[in-house]
Phi, psi and omega in degrees: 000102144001063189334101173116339191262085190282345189264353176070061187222013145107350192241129166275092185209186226281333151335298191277328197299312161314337171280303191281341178273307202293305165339307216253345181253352158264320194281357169268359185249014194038048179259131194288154194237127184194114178290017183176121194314315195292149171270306120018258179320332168267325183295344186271352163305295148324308181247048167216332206247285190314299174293057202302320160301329180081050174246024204037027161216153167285131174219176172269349156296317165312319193303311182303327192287301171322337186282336182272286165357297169295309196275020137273342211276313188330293211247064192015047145301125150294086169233167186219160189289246210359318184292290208307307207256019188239343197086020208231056148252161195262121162267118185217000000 
């Protein structure tokens, strides 16, 4: 499983950044919140896909680094989550 790829379709892209922001706004409405019907699979989702910073919670920051992360990949930036969450991107 993928840092970022929450819908399991092999791609990090405006889908998951969106999944991972609609996730993190129900669970601030104490609304139930779950990237996936299986209870198994959503919890590994959560800590392996989800958690982008690695801070043991779904934030709207996970949401935003996937979203930067996807718009370097749009205008073919060479990035990797490692660059991304060290600060070490090229902005332009």
């Amino acid at each position: 499983m993928d840092k970022g790829d929450v819908d399991l379709d092999s791609d990090v892209d405006i889908n998951d950044a969106y999944a991972i922001l609609l996730f993190y706004a129900n669970k601030q409405v104490n609304n139930p919140a779950s990237f996936h019907d299986d209870a198994e699979l959503n919890t590994c989702i959560i800590a392996q896909a989800a958690d982008i910073d690695e801070d043991g919670m779904i934030t709207i920051n996970d949401a935003y680094l996937t979203l930067c992360y996807y718009a370097h990949q749009q205008v073919g930036l060479d990035i990797t989550w490692e660059n991304l969450l060290s600060g070490r991107v090229d902005n332009y």
